[in-house]
ROVO-882865 format. One record per residue (C-alpha): x, y, z; residue in one letter. Coordinates in Angstrom, 1 decimal, padded with zeros to 4 digits, always signed. Layout:
# residues N
> u, v, w, code
> X, Y, Z, A
...
***
This chain:
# residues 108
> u, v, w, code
> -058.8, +029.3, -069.2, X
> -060.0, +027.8, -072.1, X
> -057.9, +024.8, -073.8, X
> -056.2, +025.8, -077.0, X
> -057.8, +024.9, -080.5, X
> -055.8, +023.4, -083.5, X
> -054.2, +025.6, -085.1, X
> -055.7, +026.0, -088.8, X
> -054.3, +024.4, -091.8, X
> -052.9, +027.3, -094.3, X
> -052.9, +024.6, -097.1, X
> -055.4, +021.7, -098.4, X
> -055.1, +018.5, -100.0, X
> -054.9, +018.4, -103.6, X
> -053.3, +022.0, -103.3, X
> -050.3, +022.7, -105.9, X
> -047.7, +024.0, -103.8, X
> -043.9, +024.5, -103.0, X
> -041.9, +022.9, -101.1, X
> -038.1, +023.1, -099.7, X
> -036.1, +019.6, -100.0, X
> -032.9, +020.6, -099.2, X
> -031.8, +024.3, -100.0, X
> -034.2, +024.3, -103.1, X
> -038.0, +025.1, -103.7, X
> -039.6, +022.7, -105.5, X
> -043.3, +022.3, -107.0, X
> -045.1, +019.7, -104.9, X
> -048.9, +018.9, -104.5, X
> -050.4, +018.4, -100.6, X
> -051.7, +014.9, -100.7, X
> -052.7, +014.3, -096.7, X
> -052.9, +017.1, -094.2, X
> -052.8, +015.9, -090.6, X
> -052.9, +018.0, -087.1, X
> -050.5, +016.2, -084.4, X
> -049.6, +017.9, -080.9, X
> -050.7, +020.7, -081.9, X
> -048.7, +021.2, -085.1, X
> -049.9, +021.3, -088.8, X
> -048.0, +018.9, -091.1, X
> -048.6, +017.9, -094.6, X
> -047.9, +014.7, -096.8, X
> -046.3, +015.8, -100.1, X
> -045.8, +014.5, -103.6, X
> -042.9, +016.3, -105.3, X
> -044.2, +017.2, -109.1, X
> -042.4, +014.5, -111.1, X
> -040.7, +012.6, -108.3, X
> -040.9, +008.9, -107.8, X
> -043.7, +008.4, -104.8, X
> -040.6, +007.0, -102.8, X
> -039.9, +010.6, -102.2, X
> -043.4, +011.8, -100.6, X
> -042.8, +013.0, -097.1, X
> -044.3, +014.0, -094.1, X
> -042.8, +018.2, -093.7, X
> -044.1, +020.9, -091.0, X
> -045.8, +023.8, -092.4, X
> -042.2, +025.9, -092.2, X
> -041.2, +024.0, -095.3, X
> -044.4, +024.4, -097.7, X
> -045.1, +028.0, -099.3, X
> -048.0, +029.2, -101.5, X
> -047.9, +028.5, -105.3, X
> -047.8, +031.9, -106.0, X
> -045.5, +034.4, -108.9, X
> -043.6, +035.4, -105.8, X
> -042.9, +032.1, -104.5, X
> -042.6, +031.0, -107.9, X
> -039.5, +034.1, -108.1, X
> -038.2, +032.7, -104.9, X
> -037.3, +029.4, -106.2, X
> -035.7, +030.5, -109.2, X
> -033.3, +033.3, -107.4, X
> -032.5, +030.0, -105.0, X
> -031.9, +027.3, -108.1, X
> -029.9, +030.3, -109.7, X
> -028.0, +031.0, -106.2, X
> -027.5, +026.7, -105.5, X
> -025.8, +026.8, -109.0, X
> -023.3, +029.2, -108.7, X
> -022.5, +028.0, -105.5, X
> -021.7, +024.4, -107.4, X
> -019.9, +025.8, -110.0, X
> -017.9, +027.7, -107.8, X
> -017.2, +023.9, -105.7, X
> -016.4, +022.8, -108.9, X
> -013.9, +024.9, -110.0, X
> -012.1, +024.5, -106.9, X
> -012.5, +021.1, -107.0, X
> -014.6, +020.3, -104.1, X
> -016.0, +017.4, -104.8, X
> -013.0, +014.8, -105.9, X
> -014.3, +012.0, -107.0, X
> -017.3, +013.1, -107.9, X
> -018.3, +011.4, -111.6, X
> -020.0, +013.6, -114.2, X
> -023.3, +011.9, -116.4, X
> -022.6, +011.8, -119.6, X
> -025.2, +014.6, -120.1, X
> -022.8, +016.8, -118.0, X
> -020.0, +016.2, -120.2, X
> -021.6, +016.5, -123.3, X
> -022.9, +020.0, -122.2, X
> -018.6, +020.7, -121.6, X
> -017.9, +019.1, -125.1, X
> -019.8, +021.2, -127.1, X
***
């Protein structure tokens, strides 16, 4: 029997893609691609992110920059926000301190 190959990349470096970080999508670039026991991981940069925040994620957590994809992430931020708002008006999170950008956007 012969040994297994490495399983093939889907995405390459430099590739604008999405990722998931937490619950939400978010637009990311592939910086490294590396292949370790057998399993396809990839080094991102979130678009707009401080570097602190690239990580090493398995392929499970990177999808194709594609209108799709792209629809995905919006039904998800849209979902993420009503589930907030419904915390919030329940007062889930006690304690919790709104920016000032938050409370502007009440004011007015």
């Amino acid at each position: 029997m012969a040994p297994k190959q490495d399983p093939k990349p889907k995405f390459q470096e430099g590739e604008r893609v999405l990722c998931f970080h937490g619950p939400l999508l978010y637009e990311a670039k592939c910086v490294k691609v590396a292949i370790k026991d057998k399993q396809v991981k990839y080094f991102i940069h979130y678009s707009g992110w401080n570097k602190n925040w690239d990580e090493w994620v398995p392929e499970s957590r990177v999808l194709k920059y594609v209108d799709t994809n792209l629809q995905k992430q919006k039904e998800l931020q849209k979902a993420n926000q009503e589930q907030y708002a419904e915390g919030k008006m329940r007062g889930a999170a006690p304690g919790k301190k709104t920016s000032g950008l938050q409370q502007k956007n009440v004011e007015v």
